[in-house]
C-alpha positions, -999 to 999 in steps of 0.1 A, spaced: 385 -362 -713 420 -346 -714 455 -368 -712 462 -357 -681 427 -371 -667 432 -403 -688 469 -412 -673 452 -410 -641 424 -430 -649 434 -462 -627 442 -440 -596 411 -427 -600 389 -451 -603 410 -471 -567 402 -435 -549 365 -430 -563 358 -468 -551 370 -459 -513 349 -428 -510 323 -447 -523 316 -465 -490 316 -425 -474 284 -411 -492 268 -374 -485 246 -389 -455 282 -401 -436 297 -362 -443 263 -348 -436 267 -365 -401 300 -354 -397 291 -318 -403 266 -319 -381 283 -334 -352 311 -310 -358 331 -339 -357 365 -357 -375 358 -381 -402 382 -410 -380 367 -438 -404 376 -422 -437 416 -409 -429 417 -448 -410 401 -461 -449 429 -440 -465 453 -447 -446 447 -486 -449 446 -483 -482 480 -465 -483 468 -434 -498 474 -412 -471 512 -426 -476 514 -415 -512 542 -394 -512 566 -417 -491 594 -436 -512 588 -475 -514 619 -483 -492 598 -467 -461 571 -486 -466 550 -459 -490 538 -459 -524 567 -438 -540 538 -412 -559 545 -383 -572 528 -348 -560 507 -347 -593 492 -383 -583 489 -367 -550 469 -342 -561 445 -364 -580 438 -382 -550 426 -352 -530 407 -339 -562 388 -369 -562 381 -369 -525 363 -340 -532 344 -346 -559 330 -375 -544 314 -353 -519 340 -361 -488 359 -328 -468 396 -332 -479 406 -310 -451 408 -337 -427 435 -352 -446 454 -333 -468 481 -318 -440 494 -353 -440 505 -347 -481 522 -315 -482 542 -316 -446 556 -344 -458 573 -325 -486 597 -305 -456 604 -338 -440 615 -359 -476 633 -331 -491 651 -315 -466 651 -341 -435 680 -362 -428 686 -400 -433 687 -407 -398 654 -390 -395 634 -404 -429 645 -438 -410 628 -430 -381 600 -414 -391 585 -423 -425 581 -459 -416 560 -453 -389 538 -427 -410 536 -449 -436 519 -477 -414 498 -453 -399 513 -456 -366 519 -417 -365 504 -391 -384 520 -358 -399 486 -334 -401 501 -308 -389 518 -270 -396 528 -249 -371 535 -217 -393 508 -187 -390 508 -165 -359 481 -140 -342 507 -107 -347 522 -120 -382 497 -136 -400 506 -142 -438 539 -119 -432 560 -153 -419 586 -131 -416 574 -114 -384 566 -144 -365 575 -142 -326 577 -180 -315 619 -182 -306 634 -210 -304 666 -210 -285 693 -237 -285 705 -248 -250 727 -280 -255 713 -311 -271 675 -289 -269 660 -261 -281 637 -246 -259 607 -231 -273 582 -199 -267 555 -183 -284 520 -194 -299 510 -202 -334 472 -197 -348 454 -219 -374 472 -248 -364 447 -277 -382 445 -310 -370 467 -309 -345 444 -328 -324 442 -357 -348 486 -355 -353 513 -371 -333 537 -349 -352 539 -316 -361 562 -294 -386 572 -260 -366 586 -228 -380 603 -206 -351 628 -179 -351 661 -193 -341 683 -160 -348 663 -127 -342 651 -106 -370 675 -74 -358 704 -99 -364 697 -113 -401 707 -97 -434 675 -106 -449 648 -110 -430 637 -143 -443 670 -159 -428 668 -169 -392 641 -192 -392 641 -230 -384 616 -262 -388 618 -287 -363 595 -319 -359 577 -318 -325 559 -349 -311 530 -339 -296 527 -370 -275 561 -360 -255 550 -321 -258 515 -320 -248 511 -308 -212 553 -305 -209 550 -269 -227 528 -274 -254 485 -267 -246 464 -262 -274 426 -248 -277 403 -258 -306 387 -224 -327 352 -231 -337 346 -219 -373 320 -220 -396 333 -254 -414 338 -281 -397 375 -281 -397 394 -292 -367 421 -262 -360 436 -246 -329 456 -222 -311 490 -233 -300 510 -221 -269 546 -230 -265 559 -223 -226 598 -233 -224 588 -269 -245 619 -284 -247 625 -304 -287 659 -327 -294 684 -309 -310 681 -341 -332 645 -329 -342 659 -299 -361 652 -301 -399 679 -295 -422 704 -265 -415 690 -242 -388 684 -206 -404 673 -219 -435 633 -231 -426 622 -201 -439 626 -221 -480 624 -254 -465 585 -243 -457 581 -228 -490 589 -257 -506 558 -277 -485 538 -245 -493 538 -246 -530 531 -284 -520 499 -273 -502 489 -247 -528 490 -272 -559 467 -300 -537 445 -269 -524 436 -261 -561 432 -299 -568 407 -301 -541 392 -266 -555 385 -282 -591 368 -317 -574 350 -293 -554 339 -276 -590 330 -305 -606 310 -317 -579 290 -284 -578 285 -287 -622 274 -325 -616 249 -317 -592 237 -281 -606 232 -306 -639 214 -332 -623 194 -306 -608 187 -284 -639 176 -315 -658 153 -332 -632 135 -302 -619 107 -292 -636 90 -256 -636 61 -242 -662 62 -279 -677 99 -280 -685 131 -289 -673 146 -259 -655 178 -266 -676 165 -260 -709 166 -219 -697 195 -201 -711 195 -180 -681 202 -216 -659 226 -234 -683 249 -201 -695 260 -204 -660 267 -241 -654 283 -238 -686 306 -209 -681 311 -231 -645 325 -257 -665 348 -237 -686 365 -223 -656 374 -250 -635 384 -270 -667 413 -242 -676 424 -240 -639 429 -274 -641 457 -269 -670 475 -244 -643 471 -273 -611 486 -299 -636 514 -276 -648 524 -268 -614 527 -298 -603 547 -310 -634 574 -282 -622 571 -291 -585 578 -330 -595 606 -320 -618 619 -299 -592 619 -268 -611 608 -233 -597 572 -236 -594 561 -206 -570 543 -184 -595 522 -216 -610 517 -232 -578 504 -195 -565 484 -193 -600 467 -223 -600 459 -225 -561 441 -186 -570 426 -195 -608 409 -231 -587 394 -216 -558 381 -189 -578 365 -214 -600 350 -234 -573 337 -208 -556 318 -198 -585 309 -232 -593 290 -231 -557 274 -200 -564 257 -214 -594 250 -247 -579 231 -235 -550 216 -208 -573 200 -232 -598 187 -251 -567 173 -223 -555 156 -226 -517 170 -266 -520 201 -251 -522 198 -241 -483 184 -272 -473 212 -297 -460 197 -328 -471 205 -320 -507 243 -312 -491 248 -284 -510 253 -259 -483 278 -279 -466 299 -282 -498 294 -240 -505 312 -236 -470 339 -261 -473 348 -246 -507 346 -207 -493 373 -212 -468 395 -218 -500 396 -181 -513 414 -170 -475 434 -200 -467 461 -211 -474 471 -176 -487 448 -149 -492 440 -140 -531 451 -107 -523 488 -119 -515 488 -144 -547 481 -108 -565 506 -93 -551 531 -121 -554 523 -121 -593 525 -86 -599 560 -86 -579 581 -118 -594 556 -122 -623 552 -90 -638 580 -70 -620 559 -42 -606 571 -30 -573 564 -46 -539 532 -33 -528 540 -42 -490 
């Protein structure tokens, strides 16, 4: 076991020892009902994990985003969905390092008590997609408001959030010297917006993962709700980005090691022309080689999140090891449900659930196209390719 695995080792073991009480049949239910897991975010948030990130003197734990990240790595590999929950870690990196006093008072309290929750992201749009940039919700100021039209698109958990973080365009593209300027976060409560210029519509997908359309008709938000200077959201969001990146490829390698574990337990159980199926080359190379991979994308998730607690540049690791983790654990799942063979479709043994849940990781939150690209550009210093 590596340091960096042994430092944690208490965390671990408190995190491990609440998703105990959640086991595969609880998920499998889930799943199936295409429902949210309510009882395991309420279990985390009693516990005060899901307040992790908030500073003592609100009423949080005061952790850094490296012990952050061990808590949604072991979420996964205890077999749970860390979807449901991990909105809540890196959203609250815009509001703690770029809200204001007045509005950490308010606010953090209340999410650290579980009173409110902060799931939600209202960044990606139908037209713009990955090029943030482009995006078409306005938001204009009209005395003590800003008034508010457009839609957003992937917008997760939304339904399960009182409070959401919103990029909009508060100065229009035509008018900026670089087109990254003129963009603004603001914190909306859904509670005052919903049905007063804010509707929403759930997107069935192929995990179950709670995410919606969003349509904003003239909603009105307190000028008071606008998050650091207005213009400048376009790097406020970045910073909750690389956030989400470094706990996305945390969740990637639990996701891997649960695939090894159970390709392992498989390989040496199962028997086939009076041996154990793992004593083949041909089914332990794999596993192996499994192994290896999620173990050295691990090095990258814990160096980027070393940078992003130090706060030191961190985009080109955070981008690396969200890329390197997802790659892993995709291929993790491959060789899982491989050396399970036709079990491996059969939910009971849960690892078809697991093999979606992981997937989704390779498109979201950033494409491992546009983690290429980013690389070659700032990285490598090629020229921008779009």
């Amino acid at each position: 076991m590596n340091p960096a695995h042994e430092s944690h080792a208490e965390l671990r073991d408190a995190v491990r020892a609440l998703c105990g009480q959640f086991d595969s049949a609880y998920w499998q239910k889930i799943d199936e009902a295409r429902a949210y897991p309510e009882a395991f975010v309420d279990a985390l948030t009693k516990a005060g994990w899901m307040s992790a990130l908030i500073p003592e003197e609100y009423g949080g734990s005061g952790l850094t985003l490296t012990d952050a990240s061990v808590i949604m790595e072991e979420i996964t590999r205890c077999g749970g969905n860390a979807g449901s929950c991990h909105g809540q870690m890196y959203n609250m990196n815009t509001l703690l390092r770029h809200g204001s006093p007045e509005q950490k008072k308010k606010y953090l309290p209340r999410i650290a008590s579980g009173e409110l929750r902060l799931q939600a992201m209202g960044v990606t749009e139908p037209s713009a997609g990955t090029d943030t940039t482009r995006i078409k919700t306005v938001a204009v100021r009209k005395g003590d408001r800003y008034v508010v039209n457009g839609q957003k698109v992937w917008t997760s958990r939304l339904q399960h959030s009182e409070l959401m973080i919103l990029l909009a365009r508060t100065t229009p593209l035509a008018e900026v010297a670089k087109k990254s300027d003129g963009m603004s976060v603001f914190l909306v409560d859904k509670r005052a917006a919903l049905g007063k210029g804010l509707s929403m519509r759930p997107i069935r997908n192929m995990v179950n993962h709670e995410t919606n359309e969003v349509f904003f008709d003239n909603l009105e938000v307190p000028a008071e709700n606008l998050i650091g200077e207005e213009g400048k959201g376009f790097r406020y969001i970045l910073d909750g980005l690389n956030a989400e990146r470094i706990l996305i490829a945390a969740e990637c390698i639990g996701d891997g090691h649960w695939f090894v574990e159970r390709a392992v337990k498989y390989a040496k159980d199962r028997v086939v022309f009076d041996r154990p199926i793992g004593q083949n080359q041909g089914v332990q190379f794999p596993i192996a080689e499994a192994y290896m991979e999620i173990e050295a994308a691990n090095l990258m998730r814990y160096k980027a999140a070393g940078l992003f607690d130090a706060k030191k540049h961190c985009g080109a690791e955070a981008n690396m090891a969200k890329h390197l983790a997802a790659k892993a654990s995709w291929e993790a799942a491959n060789v899982c449900l491989q050396t399970h063979g036709g079990f491996g479709f059969a939910a009971e043994y849960d690892v078809e659930r697991k093999f979606r849940e992981t997937r989704l990781y390779l498109v979201a939150p950033i494409s491992t196209n546009l983690i290429l690209a980013y690389v070659a550009e700032h990285v490598l210093g090629l020229p921008r390719s779009f």
